[in-house]
Structure formats: structure tokens, C-alpha cells
C-alpha positions as CSV (number, residue, x, y, z in Angstrom):
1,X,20.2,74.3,150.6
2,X,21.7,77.5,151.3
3,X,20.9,77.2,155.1
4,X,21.9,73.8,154.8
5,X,25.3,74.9,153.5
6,X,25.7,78.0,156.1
7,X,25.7,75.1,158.9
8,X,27.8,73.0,157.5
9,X,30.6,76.1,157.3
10,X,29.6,77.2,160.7
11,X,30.4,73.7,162.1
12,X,33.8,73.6,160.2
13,X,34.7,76.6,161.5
14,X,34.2,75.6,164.7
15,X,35.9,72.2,164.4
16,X,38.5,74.4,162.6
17,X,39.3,76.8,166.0
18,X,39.3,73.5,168.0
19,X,41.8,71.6,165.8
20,X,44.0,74.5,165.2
21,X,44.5,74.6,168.9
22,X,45.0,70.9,169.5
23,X,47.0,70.7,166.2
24,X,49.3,73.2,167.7
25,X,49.8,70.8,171.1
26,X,50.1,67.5,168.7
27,X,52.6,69.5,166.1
28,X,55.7,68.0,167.5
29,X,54.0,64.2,167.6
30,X,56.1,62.1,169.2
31,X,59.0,64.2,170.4
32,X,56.9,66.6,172.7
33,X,56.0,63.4,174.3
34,X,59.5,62.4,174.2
35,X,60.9,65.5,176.0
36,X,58.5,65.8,178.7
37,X,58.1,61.7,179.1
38,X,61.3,61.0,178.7
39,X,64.1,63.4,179.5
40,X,65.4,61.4,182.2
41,X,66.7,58.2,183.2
42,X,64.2,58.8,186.0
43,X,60.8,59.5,184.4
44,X,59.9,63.7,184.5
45,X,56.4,63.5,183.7
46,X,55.9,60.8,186.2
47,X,58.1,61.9,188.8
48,X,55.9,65.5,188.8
49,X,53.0,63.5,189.0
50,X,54.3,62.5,192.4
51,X,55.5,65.5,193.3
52,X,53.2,65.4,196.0
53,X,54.2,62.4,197.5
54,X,57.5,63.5,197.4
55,X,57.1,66.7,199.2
56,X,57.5,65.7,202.8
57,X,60.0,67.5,201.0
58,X,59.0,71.4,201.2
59,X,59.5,73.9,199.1
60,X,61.2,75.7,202.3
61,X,63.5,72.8,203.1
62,X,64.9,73.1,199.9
63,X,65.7,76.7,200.1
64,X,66.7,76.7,203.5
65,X,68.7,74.3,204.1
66,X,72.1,75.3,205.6
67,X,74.7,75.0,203.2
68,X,77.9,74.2,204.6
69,X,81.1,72.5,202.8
70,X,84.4,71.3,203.7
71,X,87.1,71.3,201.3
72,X,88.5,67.7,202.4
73,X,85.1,66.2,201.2
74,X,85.3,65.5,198.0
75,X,82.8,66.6,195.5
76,X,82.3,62.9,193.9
77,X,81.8,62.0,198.1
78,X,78.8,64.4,198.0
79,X,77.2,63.2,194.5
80,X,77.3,60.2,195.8
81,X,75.3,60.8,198.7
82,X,73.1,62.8,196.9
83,X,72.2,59.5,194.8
84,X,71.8,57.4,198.1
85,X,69.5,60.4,199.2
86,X,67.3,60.4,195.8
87,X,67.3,56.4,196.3
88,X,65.7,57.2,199.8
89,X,63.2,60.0,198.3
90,X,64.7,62.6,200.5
91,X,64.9,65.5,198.1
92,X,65.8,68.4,199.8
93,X,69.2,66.1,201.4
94,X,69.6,64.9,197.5
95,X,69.6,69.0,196.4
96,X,71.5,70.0,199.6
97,X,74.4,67.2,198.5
98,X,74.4,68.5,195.0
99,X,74.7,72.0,195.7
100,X,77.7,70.7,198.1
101,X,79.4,69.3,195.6
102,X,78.9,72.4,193.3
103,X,80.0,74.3,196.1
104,X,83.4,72.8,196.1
105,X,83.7,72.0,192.4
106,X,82.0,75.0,190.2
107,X,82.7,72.1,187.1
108,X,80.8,69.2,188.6
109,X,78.6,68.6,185.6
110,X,77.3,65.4,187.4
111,X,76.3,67.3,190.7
112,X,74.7,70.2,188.1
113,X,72.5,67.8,185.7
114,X,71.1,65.9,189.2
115,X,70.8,69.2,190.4
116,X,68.6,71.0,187.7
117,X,66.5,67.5,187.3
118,X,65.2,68.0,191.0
119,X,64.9,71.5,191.0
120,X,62.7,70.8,188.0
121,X,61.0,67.7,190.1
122,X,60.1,70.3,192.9
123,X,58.8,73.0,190.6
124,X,61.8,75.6,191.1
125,X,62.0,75.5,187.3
126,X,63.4,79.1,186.5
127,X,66.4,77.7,188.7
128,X,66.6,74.3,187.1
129,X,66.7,75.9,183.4
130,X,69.9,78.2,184.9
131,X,71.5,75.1,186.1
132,X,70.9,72.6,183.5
133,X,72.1,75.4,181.1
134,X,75.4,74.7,183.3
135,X,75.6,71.5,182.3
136,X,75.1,71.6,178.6
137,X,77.5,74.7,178.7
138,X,80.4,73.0,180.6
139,X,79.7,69.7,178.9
140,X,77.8,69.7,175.5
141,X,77.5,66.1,175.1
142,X,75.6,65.8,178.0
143,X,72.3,64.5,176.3
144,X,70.3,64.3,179.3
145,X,71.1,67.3,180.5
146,X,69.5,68.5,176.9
147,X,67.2,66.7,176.9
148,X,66.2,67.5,180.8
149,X,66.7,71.4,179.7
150,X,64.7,71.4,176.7
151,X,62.1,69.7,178.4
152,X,61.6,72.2,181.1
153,X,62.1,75.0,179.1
154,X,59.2,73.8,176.8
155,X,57.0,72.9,179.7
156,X,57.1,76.2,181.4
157,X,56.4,77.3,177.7
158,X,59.8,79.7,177.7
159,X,59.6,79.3,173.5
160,X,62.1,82.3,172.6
161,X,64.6,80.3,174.7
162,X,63.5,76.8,173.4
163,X,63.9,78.2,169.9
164,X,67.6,79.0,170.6
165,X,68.0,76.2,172.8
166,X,66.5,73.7,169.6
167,X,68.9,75.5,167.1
168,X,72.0,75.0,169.4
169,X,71.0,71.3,169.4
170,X,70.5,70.8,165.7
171,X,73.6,71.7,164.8
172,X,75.2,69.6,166.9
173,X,73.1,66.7,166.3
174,X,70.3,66.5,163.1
175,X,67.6,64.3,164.5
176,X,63.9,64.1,163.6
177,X,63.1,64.7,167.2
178,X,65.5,68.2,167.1
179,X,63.9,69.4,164.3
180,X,60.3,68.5,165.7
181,X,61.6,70.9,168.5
182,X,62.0,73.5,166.9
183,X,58.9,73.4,165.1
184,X,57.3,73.3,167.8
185,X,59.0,76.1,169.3
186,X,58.2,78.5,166.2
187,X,55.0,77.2,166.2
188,X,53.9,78.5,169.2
189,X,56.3,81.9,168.2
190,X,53.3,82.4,166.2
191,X,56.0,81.8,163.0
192,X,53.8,79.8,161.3
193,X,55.8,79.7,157.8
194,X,58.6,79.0,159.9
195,X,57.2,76.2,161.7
196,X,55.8,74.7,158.3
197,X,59.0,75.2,156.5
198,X,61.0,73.8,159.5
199,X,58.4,70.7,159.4
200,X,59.1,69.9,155.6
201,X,62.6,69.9,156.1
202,X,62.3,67.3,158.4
203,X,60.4,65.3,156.3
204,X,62.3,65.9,153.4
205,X,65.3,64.8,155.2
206,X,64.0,62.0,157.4
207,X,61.2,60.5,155.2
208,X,61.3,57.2,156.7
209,X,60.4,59.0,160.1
210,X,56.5,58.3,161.4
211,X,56.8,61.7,163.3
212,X,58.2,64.2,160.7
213,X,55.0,62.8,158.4
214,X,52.2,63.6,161.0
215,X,54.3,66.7,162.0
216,X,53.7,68.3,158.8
217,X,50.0,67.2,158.3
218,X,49.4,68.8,162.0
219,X,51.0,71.9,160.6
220,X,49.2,72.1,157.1
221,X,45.8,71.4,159.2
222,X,46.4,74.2,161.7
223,X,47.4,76.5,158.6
224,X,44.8,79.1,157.3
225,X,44.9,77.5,154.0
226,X,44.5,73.9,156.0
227,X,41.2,73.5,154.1
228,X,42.3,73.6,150.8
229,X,45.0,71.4,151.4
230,X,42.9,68.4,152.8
231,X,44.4,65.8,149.9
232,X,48.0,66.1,150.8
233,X,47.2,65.5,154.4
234,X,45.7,62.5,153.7
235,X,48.6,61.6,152.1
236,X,51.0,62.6,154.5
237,X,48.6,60.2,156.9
238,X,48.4,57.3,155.2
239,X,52.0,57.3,155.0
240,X,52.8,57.9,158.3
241,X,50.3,55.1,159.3
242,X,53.1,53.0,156.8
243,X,55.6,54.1,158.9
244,X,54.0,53.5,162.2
245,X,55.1,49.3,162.3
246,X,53.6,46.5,163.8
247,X,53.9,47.3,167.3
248,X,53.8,50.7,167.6
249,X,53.8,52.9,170.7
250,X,50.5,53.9,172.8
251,X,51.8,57.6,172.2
252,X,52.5,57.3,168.4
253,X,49.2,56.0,168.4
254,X,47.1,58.4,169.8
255,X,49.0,60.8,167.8
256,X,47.7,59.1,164.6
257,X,44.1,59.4,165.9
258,X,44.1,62.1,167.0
259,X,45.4,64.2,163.5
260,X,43.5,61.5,161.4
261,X,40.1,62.1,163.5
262,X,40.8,66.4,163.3
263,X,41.2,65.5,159.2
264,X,37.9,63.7,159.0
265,X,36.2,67.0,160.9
266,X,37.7,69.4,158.7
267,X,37.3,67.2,155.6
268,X,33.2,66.6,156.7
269,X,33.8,63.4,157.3
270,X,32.1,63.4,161.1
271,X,31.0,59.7,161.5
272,X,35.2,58.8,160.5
273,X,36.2,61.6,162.5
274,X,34.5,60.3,165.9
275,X,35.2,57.1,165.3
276,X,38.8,57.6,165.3
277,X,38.4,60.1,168.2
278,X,36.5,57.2,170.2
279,X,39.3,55.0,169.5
280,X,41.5,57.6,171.1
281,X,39.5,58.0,174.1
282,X,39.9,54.1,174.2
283,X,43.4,54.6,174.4
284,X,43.1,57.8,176.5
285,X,40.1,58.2,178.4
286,X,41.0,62.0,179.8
287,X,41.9,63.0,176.5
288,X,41.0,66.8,176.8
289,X,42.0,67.0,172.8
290,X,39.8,64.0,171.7
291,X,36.6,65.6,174.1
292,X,37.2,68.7,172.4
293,X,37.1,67.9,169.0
294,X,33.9,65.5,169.5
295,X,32.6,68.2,171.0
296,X,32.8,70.7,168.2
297,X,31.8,67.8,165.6
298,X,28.1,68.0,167.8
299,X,27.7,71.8,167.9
């Protein structure tokens, strides 16, 4: 029984190292998928995925290209050929005609936010951040020029500047998917009491939100005391899967599985936990997250 026993820690240790780190990726639930998916009008995530495609575009052409203005053009003329350009897939012309129009009007917020979205499209990301923080900072209200900003900064996991970037946002604008941000952004600070406390708050104040539920089960799960605390994480699941609706989202789905398949594993539940991790894979068949965990369930 003893040996029996050692095992069964052993393997929830193991599960626990694996779900800690794919807790930490799932904390934010649906507003990590949100920034990255959707900070655009024009898809990031997808549009990266492409960036190969794209680049008959060079890196070089983009740098180099001459840059070279006339006053009696005006800066609107230039953001407009910059959209016929992005409508062609020429990205270096599209970037040339924003920094034009930049060039003659340093307050072009338009010409900025198209700007830092290709910049960030390209993978000149330290540049993009600089120039979307333009945007927001000439024109605060510009939510997808937030939302284009936070998402890079998170992406090229800058989390001291996400952090501040989150907590500019919130008080401007208290959203589930702000606070989620910045939970996400102490969580990987390593401020773990700060992410959790951060989490609760959401929930406390949005507890009709699917998100700020899982968030905090992710949080409680990745915690050291995670496995004493098993009973109000089921709780905090079951309500979120309330929340989820009829017709909910293939993201807010795999989100579900993914944290209710990590609490089966740490709650020795394995034949529960790989089923909902199949389901995932069902949903997700590169899943790294789901392989992982249903890898550690068979050590």
C-alpha cells in the first residue's frame, strides 16, 4: 500500500509540474485568445500565419525603402494608398505610405495604428509596440490600437510593460477581458498572490462572466496549495460550464476541457481527466497542452 501510495504522489506531481505550466498559458481563458486572435479588424494570429506568403515582402524592403514626402500630398492621400496597397498584399508600399503620411503629419493616429499593425505582421515587433504606443498616446480611445498593442506586447512576452500597459487600460475601461490581462501579466511576473487576487476580483465583480470563473480555477490549480483546494475548483467549473450557453465558442470550449481535464489529473480522476483531454484533441488535434497533460497522466 505504501508503494502503492508513493506512485500515486509521484504521478500527481508530475501531472502537477505539467498543469501548472499549461495552467499558466490557459489563466487568461478567453481573453489571451482574444488579444492575439482578435486585435484587429484584420485577423493577427492569422495574418502571421501567412507571414510567409506575404513576404515577397522582405524584411529589407521594408527597411530600405526610400522615404521621400512632399508637403502638397496630403497625409489622408497617403493613408489611403496605404489601404489600397494592404488590399493588394504589398506590405512594404502599405508601410512606406504610412510612414509618409507620419512623415508629414507627426498626429496621424490612422497612418500610426496601420503602421504598428504591419510592423507587427512582419515581425519588427519592438518597433510596432513604439508605434502603437503612439497611437493610444495621441488618441486613448483608440481600442484597436489597444488592443493591437497589448497583443504584441503579450506575444513577445514583454510582461513588465503588459502589466503597466493592462493597468492603464483598466482604469479607463473595467472589462472582464482587462482584468484577465492583467492577471495574466502578474502571472507570468511570477506574482502569484497578485495574479490570484487580481482573478477574484474579476469574478467578484463580473460573476456572470464564463472567463473570470475558469480564470480563477486556472489560478487556484496552478497555486502550491492547488491540491488542497480541489473542491472549490470544481465549483468554480461547474459554474463556468453554466455560463458557457448554448452555442458556445470552439475557444471557450477548449478552455473548459482543457482546466476540467488538468482537475480530474490532479484530483486522481485519470479515466475523466483523458476523456475530457481526448475531447479536446477532438477539437484541437495539435493541442501541445492536451498531449502534455495525457502524457503525464501515463508516466
Amino acid at each position: 500500500m505504501k508503494g502503492l501510495m508513493m506512485h500515486r504522489n509521484r504521478k500527481i506531481q508530475t501531472v502537477t509540474r505539467t498543469g501548472r505550466a499549461m495552467v499558466a498559458a490557459a489563466l487568461t481563458v478567453t481573453a489571451v485568445a482574444a488579444i492575439v486572435a482578435g486585435c484587429a479588424s484584420s485577423n493577427f494570429k492569422l495574418a502571421s500565419q501567412q507571414r510567409t506568403s506575404l513576404q515577397s515582402v522582405t524584411d529589407d524592403r521594408v527597411a530600405n525603402a526610400p522615404l521621400e514626402t512632399s508637403p502638397k500630398i496630403l497625409p489622408e492621400t497617403h493613408v489611403a494608398a496605404g489601404r489600397m496597397f494592404e488590399a493588394q498584399r504589398d506590405v512594404p508600399q502599405a508601410i512606406l505610405q504610412y510612414r509618409k503620411a507620419i512623415a508629414v503629419n507627426h498626429r496621424n493616429v490612422v497612418a500610426y495604428q496601420r503602421l504598428g499593425y504591419l510592423l507587427g505582421l512582419v515581425g519588427q515587433h519592438a518597433e510596432a509596440i513604439d508605434v502603437l504606443g503612439r497611437a493610444v498616446t495621441l488618441d486613448p480611445s483608440r481600442d484597436t490600437a489597444w488592443e493591437l498593442l497589448i497583443g504584441i506586447t503579450a506575444t513577445n512576452r514583454r510582461f513588465p510593460e503588459l502589466q503597466a500597459l493592462a493597468e492603464t487600460r483598466l482604469k479607463a475601461m473595467d472589462t472582464p477581458r482587462n482584468r484577465l490581462i492583467l492577471a495574466k501579466a502578474f502571472d507570468n511576473l511570477d506574482q502569484s498572490d497578485r495574479c490570484m487576487a487580481e482573478a477574484e476580483a474579476a469574478r467578484r465583480r463580473f460573476p456572470n462572466d464564463f472567463g473570470c470563473a475558469l480564470a480563477v480555477a486556472a489560478a487556484i490549480l496552478k497555486s502550491e496549495v492547488g491540491m488542497l483546494l480541489l473542491n472549490p475548483v470544481e465549483a468554480l467549473i461547474l459554474r463556468a460550464e453554466q455560463l458557457l450557453g448554448p452555442a458556445p465558442s470552439r475557444e471557450a470550449m477548449a478552455d473548459l476541457l482543457l482546466i476540467r481535464g488538468l482537475f480530474y489529473g490532479l484530483s486522481d480522476q485519470p479515466d475523466l481527466a483523458r476523456a475530457s483531454l481526448n475531447r479536446l484533441l477532438v477539437l484541437d488535434k495539435d493541442n501541445a497542452e492536451a498531449k502534455e497533460a495525457l502524457a503525464a497522466l501515463d508516466d
